[in-house]
MARBA-578063 format. One record per atom (N, C-alpha, C): residue in three letters; x, y, z. Coordinates in pm, whole numbers, padded with zeros to 5 digits, always signed. Example, Ala and Ser with C-alpha at 12.3 -4.5 7.8 and 13.67 -1.06 7.14 Angstrom:
2
ala+01319-00569+00780
ala+01230-00450+00780
ala+01320-00330+00780
ser+01285-00225+00708
ser+01367-00106+00714
ser+01290+00003+00787
END
This chain:
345
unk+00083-00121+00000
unk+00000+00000+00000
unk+00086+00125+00000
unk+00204+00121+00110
unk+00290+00226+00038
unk+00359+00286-00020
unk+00391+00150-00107
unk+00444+00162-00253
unk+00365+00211-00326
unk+00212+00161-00357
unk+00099+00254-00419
unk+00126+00408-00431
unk+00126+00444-00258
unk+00086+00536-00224
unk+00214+00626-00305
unk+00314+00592-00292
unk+00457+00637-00292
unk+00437+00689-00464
unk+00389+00559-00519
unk+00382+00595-00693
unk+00291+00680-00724
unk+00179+00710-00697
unk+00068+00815-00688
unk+00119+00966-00631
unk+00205+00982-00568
unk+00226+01097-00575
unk+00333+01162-00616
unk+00419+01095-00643
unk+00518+01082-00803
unk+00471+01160-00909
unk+00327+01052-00943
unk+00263+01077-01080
unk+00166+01176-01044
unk+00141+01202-00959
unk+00060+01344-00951
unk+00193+01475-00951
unk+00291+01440-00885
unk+00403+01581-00870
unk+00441+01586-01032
unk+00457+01455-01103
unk+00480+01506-01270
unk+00404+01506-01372
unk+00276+01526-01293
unk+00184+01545-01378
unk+00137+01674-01394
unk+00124+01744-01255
unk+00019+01842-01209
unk-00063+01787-01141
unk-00158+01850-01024
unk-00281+01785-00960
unk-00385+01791-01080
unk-00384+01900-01141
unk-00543+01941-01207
unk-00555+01774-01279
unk-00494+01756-01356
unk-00431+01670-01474
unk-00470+01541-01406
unk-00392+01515-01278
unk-00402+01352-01218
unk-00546+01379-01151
unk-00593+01437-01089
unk-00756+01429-01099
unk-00810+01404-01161
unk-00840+01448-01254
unk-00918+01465-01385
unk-00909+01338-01445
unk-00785+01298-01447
unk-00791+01150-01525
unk-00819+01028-01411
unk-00792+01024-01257
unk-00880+01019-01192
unk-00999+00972-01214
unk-01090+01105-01190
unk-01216+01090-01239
unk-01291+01031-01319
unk-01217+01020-01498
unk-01223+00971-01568
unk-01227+00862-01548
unk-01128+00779-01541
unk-01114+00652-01469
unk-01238+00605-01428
unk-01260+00673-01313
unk-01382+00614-01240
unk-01564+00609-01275
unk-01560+00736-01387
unk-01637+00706-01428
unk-01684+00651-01557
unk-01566+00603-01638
unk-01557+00474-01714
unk-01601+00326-01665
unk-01481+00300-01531
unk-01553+00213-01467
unk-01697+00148-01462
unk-01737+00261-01367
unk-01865+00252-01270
unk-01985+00274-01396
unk-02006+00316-01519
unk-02089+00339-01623
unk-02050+00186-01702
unk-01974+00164-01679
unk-01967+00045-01746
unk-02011-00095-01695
unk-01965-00046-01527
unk-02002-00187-01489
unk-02173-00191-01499
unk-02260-00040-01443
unk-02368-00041-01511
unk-02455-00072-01604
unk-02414-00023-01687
unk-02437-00058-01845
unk-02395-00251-01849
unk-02347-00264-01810
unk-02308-00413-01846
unk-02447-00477-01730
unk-02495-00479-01590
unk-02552-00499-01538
unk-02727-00470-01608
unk-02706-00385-01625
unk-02845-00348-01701
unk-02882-00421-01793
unk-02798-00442-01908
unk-02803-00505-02016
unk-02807-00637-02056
unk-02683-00696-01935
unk-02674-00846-01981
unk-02757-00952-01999
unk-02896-00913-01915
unk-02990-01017-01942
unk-03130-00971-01981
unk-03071-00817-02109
unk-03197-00776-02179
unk-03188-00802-02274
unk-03314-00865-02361
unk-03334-00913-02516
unk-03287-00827-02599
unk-03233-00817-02671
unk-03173-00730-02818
unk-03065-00674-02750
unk-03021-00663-02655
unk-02922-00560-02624
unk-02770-00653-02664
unk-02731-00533-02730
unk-02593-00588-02827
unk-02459-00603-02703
unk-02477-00530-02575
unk-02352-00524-02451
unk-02355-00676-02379
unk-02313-00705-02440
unk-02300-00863-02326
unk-02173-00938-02267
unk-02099-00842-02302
unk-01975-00884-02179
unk-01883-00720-02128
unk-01801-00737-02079
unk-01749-00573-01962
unk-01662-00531-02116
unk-01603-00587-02177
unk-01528-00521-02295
unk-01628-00419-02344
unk-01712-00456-02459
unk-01832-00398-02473
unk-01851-00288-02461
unk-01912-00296-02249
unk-01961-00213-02149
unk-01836-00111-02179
unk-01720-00106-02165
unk-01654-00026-02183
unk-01657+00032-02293
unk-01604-00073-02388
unk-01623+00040-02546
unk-01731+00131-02578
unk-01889+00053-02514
unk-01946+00175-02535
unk-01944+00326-02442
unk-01881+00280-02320
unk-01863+00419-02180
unk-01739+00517-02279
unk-01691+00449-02347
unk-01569+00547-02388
unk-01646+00658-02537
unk-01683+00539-02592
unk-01780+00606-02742
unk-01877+00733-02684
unk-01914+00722-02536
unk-02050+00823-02483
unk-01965+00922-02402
unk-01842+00903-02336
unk-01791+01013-02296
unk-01676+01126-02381
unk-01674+01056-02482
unk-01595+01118-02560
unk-01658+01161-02677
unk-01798+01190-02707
unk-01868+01231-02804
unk-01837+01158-02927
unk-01778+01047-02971
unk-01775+00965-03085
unk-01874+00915-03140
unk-01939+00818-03050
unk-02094+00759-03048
unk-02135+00719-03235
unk-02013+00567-03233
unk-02035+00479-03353
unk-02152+00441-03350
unk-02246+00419-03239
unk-02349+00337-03283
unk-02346+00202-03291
unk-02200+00155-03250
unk-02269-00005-03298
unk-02292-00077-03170
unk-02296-00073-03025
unk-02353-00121-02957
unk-02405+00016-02876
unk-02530-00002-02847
unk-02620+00094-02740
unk-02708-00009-02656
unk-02753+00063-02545
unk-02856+00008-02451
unk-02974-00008-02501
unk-03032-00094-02500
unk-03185-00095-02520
unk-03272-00094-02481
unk-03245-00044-02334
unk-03419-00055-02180
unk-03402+00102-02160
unk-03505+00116-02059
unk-03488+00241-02015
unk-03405+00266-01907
unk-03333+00152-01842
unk-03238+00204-01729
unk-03134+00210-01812
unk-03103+00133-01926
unk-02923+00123-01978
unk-02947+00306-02026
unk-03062+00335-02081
unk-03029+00484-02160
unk-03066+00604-02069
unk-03125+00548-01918
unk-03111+00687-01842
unk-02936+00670-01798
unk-02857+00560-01733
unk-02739+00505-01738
unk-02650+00591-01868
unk-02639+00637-01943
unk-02592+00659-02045
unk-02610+00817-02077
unk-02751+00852-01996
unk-02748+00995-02045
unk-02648+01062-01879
unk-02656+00986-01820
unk-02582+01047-01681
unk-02392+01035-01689
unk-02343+00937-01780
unk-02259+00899-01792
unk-02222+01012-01917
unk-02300+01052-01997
unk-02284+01164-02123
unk-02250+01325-02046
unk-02356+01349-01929
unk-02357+01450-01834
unk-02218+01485-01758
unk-02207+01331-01726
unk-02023+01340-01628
unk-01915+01373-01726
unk-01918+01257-01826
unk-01827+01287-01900
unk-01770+01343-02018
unk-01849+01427-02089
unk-01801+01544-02149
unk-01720+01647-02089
unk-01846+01656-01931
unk-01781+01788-01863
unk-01602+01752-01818
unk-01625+01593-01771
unk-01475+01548-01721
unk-01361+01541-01864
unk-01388+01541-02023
unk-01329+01514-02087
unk-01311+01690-02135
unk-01388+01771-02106
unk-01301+01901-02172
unk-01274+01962-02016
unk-01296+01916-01889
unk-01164+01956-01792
unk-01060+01897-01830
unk-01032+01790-01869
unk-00936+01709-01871
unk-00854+01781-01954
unk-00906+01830-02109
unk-00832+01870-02225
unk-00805+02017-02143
unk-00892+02107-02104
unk-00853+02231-02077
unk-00713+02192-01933
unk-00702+02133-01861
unk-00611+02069-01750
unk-00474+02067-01814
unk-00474+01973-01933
unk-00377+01941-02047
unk-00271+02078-02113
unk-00362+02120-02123
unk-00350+02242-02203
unk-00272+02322-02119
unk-00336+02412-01954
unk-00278+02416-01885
unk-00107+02424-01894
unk-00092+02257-01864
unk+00007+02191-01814
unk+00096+02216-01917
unk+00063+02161-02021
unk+00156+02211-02142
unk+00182+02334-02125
unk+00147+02400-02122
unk+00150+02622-02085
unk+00261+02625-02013
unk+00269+02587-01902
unk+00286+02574-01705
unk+00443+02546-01780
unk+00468+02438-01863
unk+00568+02316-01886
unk+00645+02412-02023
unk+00611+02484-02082
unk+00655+02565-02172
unk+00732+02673-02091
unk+00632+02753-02021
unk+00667+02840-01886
unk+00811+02859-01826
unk+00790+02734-01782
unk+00934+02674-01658
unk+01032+02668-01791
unk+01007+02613-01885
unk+01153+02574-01964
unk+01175+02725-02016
unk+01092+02821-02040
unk+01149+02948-02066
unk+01205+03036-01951
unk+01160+02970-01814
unk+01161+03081-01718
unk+01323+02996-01673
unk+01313+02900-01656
unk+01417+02824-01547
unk+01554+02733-01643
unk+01523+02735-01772
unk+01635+02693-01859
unk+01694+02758-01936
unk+01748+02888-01858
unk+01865+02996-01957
unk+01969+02928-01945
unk+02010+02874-02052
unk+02159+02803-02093
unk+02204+02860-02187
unk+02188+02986-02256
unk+02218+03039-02410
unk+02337+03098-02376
unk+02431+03109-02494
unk+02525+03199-02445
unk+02548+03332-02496
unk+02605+03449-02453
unk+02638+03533-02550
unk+02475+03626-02571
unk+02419+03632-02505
unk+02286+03667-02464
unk+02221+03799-02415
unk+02170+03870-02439
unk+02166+04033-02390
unk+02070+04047-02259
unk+02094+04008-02143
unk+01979+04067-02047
unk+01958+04189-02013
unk+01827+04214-01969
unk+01779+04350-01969
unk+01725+04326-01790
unk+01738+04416-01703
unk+01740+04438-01560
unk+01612+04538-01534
unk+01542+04452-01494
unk+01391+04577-01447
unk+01301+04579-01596
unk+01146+04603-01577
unk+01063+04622-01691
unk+01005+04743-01651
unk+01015+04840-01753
unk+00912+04974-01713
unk+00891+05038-01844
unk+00876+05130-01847
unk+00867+05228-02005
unk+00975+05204-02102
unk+01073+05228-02051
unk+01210+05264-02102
unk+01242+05116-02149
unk+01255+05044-02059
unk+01297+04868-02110
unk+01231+04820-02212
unk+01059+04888-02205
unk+00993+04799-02314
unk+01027+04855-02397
unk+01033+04980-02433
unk+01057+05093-02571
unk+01188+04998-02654
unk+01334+04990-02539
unk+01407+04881-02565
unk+01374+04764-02604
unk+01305+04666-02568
unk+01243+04570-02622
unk+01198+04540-02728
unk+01034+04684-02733
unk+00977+04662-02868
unk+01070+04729-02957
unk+01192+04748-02950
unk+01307+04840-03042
unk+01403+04706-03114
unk+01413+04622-03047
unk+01449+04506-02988
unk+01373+04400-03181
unk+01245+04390-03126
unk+01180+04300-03173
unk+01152+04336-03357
unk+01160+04492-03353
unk+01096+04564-03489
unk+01208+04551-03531
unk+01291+04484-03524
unk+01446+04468-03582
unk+01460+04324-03691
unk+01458+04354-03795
unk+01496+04255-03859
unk+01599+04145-03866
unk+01662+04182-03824
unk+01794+04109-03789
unk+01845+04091-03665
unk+01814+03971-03611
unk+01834+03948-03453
unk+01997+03882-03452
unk+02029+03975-03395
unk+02162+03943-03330
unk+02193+03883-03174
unk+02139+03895-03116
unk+02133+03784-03011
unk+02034+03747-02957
unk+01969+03636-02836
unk+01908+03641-02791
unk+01877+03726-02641
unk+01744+03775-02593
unk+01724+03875-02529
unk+01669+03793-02406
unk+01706+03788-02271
unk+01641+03746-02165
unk+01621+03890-02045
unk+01491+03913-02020
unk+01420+04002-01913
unk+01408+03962-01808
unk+01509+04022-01713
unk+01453+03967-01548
unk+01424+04105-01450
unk+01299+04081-01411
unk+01200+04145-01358
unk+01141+04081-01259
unk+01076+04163-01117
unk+00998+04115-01050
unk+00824+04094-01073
unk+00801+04016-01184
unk+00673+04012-01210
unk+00677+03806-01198
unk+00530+03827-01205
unk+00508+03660-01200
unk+00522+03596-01357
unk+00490+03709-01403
unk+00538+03611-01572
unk+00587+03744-01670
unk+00590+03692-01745
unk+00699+03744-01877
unk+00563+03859-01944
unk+00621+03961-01924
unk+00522+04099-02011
unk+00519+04107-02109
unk+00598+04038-02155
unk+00645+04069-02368
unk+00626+03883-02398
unk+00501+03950-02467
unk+00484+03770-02583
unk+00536+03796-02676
unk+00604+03699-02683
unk+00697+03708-02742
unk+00799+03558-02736
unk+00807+03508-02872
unk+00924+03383-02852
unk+01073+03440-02870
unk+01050+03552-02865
unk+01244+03595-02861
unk+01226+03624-02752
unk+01160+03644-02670
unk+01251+03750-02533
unk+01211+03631-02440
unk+01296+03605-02323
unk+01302+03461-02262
unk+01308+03559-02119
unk+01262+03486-02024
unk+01222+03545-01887
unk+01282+03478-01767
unk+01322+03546-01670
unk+01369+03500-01576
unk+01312+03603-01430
unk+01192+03557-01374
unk+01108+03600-01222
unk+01202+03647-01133
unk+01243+03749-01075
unk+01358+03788-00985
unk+01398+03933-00945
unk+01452+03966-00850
unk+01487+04055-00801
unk+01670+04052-00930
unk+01677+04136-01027
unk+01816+04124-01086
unk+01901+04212-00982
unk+01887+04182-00869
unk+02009+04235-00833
unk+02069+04098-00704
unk+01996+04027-00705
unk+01998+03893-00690
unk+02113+03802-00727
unk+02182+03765-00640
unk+02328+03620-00783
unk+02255+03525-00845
unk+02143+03462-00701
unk+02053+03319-00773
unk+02001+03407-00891
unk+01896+03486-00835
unk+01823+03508-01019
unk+01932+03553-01097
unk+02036+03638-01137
unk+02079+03671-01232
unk+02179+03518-01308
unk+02228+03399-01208
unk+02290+03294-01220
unk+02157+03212-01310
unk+02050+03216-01236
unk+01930+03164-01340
unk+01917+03235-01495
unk+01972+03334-01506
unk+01952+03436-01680
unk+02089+03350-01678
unk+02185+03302-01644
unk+02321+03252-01706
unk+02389+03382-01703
unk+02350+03453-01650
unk+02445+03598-01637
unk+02611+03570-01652
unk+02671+03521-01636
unk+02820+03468-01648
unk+02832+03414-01784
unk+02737+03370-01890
unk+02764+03362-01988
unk+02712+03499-02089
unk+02649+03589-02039
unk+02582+03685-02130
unk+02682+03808-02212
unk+02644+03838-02333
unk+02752+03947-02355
unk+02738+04022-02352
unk+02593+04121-02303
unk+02561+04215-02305
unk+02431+04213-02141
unk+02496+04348-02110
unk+02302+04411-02032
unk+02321+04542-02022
unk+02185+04516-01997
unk+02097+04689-02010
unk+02038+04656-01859
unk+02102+04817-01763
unk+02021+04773-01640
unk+01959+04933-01658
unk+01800+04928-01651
unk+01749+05029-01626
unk+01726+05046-01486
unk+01620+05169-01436
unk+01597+05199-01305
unk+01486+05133-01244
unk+01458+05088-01135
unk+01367+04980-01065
unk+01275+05073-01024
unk+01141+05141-01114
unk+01033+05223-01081
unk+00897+05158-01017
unk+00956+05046-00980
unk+00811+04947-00975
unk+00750+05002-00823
unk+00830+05098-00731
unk+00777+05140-00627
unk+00823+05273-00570
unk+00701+05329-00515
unk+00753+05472-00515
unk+00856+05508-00370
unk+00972+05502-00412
unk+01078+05529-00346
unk+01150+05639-00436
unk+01243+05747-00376
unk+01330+05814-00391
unk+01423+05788-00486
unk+01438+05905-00583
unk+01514+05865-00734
unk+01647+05774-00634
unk+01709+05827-00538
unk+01861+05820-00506
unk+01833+05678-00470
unk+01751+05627-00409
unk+01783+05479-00409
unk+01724+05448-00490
unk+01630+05441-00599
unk+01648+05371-00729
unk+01810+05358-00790
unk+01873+05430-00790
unk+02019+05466-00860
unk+02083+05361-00735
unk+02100+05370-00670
unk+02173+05255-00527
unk+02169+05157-00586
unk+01987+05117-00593
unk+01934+05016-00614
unk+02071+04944-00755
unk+02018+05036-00884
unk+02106+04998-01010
unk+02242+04987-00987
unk+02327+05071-00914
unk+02442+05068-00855
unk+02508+04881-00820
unk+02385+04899-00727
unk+02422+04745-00657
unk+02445+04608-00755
unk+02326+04637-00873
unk+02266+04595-00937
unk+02411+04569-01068
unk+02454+04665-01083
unk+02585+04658-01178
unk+02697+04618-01097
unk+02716+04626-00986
unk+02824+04582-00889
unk+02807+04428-00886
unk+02687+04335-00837
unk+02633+04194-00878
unk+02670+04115-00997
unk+02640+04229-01143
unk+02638+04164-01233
unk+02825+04115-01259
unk+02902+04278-01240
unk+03042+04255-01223
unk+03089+04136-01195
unk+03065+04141-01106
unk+03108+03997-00972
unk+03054+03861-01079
unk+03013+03837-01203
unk+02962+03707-01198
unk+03027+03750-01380
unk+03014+03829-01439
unk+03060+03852-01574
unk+03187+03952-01562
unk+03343+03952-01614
unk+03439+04034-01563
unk+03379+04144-01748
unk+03383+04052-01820
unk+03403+04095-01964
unk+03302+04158-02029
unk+03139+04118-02018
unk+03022+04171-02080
unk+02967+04348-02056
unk+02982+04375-02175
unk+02946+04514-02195
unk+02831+04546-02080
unk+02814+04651-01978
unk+02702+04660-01895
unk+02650+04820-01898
unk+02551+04866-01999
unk+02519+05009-02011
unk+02358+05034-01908
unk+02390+05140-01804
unk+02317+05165-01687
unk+02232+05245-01706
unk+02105+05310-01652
unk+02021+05415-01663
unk+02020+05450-01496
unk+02072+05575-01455
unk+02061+05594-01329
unk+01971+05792-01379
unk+01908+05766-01262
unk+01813+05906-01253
unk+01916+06062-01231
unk+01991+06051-01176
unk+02080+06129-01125
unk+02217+06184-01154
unk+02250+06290-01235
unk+02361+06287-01289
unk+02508+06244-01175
unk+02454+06292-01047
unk+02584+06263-00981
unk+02617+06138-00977
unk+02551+06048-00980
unk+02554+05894-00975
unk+02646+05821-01135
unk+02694+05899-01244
unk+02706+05901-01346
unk+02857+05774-01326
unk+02898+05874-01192
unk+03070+05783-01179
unk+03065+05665-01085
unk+02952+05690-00970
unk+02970+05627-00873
unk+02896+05454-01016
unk+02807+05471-01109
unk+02760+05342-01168
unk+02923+05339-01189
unk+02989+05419-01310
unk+03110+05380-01374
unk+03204+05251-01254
unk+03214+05326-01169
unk+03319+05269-01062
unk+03242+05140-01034
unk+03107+05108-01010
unk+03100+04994-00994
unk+03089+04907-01122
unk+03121+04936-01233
unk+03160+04859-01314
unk+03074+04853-01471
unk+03006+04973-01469
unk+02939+05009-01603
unk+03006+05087-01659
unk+02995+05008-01833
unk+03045+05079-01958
unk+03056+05180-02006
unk+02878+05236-01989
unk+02810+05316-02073
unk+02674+05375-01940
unk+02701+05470-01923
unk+02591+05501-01808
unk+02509+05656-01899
unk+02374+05646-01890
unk+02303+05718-01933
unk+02180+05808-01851
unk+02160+05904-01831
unk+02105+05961-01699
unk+01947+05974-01793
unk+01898+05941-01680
unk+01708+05981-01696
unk+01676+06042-01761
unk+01613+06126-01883
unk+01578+06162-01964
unk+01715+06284-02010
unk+01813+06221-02032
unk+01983+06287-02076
unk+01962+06288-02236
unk+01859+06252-02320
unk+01889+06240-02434
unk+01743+06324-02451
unk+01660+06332-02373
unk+01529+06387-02460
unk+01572+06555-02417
unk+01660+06561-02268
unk+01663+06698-02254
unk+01763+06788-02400
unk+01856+06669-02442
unk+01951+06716-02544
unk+01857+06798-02676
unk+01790+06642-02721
unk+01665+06678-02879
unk+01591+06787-02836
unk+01537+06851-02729
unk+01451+06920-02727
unk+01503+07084-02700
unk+01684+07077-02663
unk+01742+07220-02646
unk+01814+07235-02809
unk+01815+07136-02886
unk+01835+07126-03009
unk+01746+07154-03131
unk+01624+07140-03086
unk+01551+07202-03163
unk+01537+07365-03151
unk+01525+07397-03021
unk+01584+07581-03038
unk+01644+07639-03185
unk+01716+07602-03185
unk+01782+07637-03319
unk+01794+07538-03425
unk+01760+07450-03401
unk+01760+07335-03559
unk+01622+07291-03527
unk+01507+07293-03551
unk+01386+07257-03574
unk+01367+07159-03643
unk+01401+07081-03727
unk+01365+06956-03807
unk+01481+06847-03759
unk+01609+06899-03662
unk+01740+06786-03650
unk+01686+06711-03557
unk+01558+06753-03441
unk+01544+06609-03329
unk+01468+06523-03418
unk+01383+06596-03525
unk+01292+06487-03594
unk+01415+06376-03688
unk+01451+06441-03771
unk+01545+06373-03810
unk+01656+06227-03693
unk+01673+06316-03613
unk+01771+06197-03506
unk+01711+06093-03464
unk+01553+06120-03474
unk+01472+06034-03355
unk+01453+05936-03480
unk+01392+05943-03618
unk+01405+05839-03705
unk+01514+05747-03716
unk+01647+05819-03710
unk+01724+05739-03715
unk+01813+05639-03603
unk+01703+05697-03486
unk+01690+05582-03387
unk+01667+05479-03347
unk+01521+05589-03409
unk+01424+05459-03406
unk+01384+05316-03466
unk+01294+05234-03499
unk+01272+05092-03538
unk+01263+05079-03633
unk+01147+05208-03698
unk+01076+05204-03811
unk+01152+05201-03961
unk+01097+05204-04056
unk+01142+05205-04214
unk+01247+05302-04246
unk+01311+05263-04331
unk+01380+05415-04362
unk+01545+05404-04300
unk+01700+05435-04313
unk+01814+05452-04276
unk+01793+05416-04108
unk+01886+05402-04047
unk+01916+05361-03926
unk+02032+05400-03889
unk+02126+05468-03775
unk+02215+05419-03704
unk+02268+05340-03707
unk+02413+05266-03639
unk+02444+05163-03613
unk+02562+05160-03621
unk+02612+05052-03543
unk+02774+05085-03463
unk+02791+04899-03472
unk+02872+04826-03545
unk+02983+04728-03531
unk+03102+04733-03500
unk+03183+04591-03469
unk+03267+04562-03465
unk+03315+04527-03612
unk+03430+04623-03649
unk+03456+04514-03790
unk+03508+04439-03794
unk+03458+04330-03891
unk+03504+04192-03894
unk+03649+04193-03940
unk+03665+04096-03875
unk+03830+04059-03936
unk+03853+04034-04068
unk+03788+03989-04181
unk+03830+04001-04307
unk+03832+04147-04367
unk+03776+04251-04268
unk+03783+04393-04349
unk+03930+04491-04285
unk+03992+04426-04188
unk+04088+04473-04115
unk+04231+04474-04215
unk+04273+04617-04248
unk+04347+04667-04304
unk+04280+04705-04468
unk+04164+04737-04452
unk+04127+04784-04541
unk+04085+04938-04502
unk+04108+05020-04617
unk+04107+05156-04614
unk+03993+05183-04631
unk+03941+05322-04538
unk+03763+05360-04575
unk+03711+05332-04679
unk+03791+05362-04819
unk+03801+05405-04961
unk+03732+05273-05017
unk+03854+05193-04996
unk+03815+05014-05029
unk+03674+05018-04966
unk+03621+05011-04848
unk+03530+04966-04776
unk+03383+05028-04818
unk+03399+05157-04871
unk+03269+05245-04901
unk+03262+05173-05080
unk+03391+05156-05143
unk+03336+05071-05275
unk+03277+04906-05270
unk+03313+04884-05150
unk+03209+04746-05033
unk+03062+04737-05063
unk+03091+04852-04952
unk+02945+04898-04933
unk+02932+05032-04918
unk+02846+05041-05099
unk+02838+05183-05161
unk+02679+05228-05076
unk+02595+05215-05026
unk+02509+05297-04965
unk+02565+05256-04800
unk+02614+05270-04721
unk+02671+05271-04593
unk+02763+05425-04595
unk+02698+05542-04487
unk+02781+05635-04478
unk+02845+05640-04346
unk+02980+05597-04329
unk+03022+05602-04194
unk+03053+05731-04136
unk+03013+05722-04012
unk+03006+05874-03939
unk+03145+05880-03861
unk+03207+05754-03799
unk+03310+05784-03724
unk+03347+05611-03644
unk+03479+05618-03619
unk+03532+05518-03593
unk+03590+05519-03436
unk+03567+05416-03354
unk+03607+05411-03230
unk+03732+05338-03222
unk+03866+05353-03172
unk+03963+05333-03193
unk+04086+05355-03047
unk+04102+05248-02976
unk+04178+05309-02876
unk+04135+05413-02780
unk+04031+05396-02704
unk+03971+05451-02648
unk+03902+05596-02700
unk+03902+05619-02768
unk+03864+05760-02875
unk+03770+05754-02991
unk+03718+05857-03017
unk+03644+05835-03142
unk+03747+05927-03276
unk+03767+05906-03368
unk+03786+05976-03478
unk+03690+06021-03569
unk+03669+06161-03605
unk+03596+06223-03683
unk+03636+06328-03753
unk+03673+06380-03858
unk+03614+06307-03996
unk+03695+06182-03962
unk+03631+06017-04079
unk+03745+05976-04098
unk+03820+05976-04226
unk+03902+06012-04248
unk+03979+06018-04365
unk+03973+05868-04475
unk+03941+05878-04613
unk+03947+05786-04655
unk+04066+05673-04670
unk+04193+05730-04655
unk+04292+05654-04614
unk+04327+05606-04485
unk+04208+05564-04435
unk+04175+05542-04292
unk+04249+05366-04287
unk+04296+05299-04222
unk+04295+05172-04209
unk+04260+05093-04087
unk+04137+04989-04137
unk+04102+04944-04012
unk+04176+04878-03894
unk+04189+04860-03788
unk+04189+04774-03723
unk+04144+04679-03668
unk+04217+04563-03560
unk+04146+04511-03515
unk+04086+04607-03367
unk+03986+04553-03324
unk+03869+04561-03216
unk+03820+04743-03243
unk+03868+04770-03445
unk+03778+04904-03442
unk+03615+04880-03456
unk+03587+04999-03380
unk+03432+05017-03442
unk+03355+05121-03492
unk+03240+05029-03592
unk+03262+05153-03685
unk+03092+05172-03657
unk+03064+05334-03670
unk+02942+05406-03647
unk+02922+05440-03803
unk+02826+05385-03833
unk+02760+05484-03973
unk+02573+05481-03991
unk+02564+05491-04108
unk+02422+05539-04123
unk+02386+05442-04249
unk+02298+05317-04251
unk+02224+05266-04366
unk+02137+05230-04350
unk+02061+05155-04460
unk+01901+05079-04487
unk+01966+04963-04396
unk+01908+04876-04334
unk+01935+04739-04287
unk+01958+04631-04346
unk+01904+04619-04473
unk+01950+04525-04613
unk+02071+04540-04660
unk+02106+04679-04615
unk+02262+04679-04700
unk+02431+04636-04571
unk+02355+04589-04478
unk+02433+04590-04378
unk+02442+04459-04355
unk+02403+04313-04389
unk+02415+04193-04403
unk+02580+04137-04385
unk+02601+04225-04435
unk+02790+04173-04453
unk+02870+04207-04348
unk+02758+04266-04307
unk+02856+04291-04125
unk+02762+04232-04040
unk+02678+04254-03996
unk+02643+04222-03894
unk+02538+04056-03942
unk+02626+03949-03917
unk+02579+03852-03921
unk+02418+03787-03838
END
């Protein structure tokens, strides 16, 4: 008996409860309609059920809406028997399927939430305005260059979405960020944790800590911060961010820029943004283009206008067409996304 017992709740822990009920149920009222139906029947004239096989085949044909027809009851107890057994088990056969369904969901869920094994992977820290804008910036992108995992304190994943992969957590956490595989990722984006109304300065702590964590588990992956506060600009740097960007540092720029250039924020913001039309964009150049001169490279790729090259901690601007690449340069220019295939794989 407690071996029974022992296997039954096995198969209920890998099943789900909803699921091992339900079939359960089923069970039982296959059974018990059958042994019915077989009692009723066996010693009525014309009736085609005369042994428990039968009795069953027909309990399964009536709870599962099939109903071949080739054996039925023929009194009035086998077909009140049959309409009660139709009553139970429809309702038990679309719990069962909706249970299923469920589970499959539940079982999809966990393998997106709890099996980050990818490598080379971009996580994003906190969900709010700013992250999703990132996101849906993310997704309107034709060309996916890595995969994207979101860890946030929510119970499930905000973005449907089969690219963006989820991980439930406080990211300033080792377990949750060790659950995103954070030690294998090559990139994050930690925005500011607005999910409660606390004081800009510890939101910025908060991210602080938050880039100090990620440090400690990745020495090498690019980590660009959003802190509210310009003074906080060094204290992120020092704990170990790339690229730190202050709370609305770019809309205050476009909007003292339009003062005197009126059409340049419209212009910048297109070429930010997701939509149709030229784009931004900053690679690494590949090693087969290294020691090639701007000159060579723009007869490459004749619609690509490069704006400027990062080089030894510096940017160069103009660059001169007798420019020669290096290795770990990178190059900023301006094209359609079709014409950029040859770099960014």
């Amino acid at each position: 008996m407690n071996i029974l017992k022992r296997i039954l709740i096995k198969i209920e822990r890998y099943t789900g409860s909803n699921v091992f009920k339900t079939v359960l149920i089923l069970i039982l009222i296959v059974l018990v309609g059958s042994y019915l139906e077989y009692v009723s029947q066996i010693n009525t004239q014309g009736s085609q059920i005369k042994s428990p096989q039968l009795a069953i085949w027909f309990v399964f044909q009536t709870v599962t809406t099939v109903g071949y027809g080739d054996v039925v009851p023929v009194n009035l107890t086998g077909r009140i028997i049959a309409i009660i057994i139709m009553l139970a088990g429809i309702g038990t056969v679309t719990t069962l399927t909706a249970s299923t369904a469920a589970y499959m969901t539940n079982v999809k869920l966990k393998h997106k939430i709890k099996s980050i094994r990818m490598k080379n992977h971009t996580i994003i820290c906190n969900y709010n305005d700013y992250s999703k804008n990132i996101i849906l910036n993310y997704l309107n992108r034709k060309l996916k260059i890595d995969s994207l995992v979101l860890i946030a304190n929510l119970q499930e994943n905000p973005v449907k979405s089969d690219y963006v992969f989820f991980t439930p957590g406080d990211p300033t956490d080792e377990k949750t960020l060790a659950e995103a595989n954070a030690s294998e990722a090559k990139r994050f984006i930690v925005t500011g944790d607005f999910s409660s109304n606390v004081p800009l300065n510890l939101i910025d702590a908060k991210t602080i800590l938050n880039i100090f964590q990620i440090r400690k588990l990745n020495k090498s992956a690019e980590i660009i911060a959003q802190v509210a506060s310009s003074d906080n600009v060094t204290n992120a740097k020092s704990a170990g961010a790339d690229e730190v960007i202050t709370l609305n540092e770019l809309s205050a720029l476009v909007i003292s820029k339009s003062i005197m250039n009126p059409k340049l924020p419209d212009f910048v913001l297109r070429l930010l943004s997701s939509g149709d039309g030229p784009k931004i964009y900053s690679v690494k150049i590949p090693d087969k283009y290294i020691g090639y001169n701007l000159l060579d490279f723009k007869k490459i790729f004749k619609k690509i206008i490069v704006l400027s090259v990062f080089s030894e901690n510096d940017y160069i601007f103009p660059v001169e067409d007798n420019y020669e690449f290096a290795e770990n340069n990178v190059i900023y220019f301006i094209s359609e996304e079709n014409e950029i295939k040859g770099l960014i794989k």
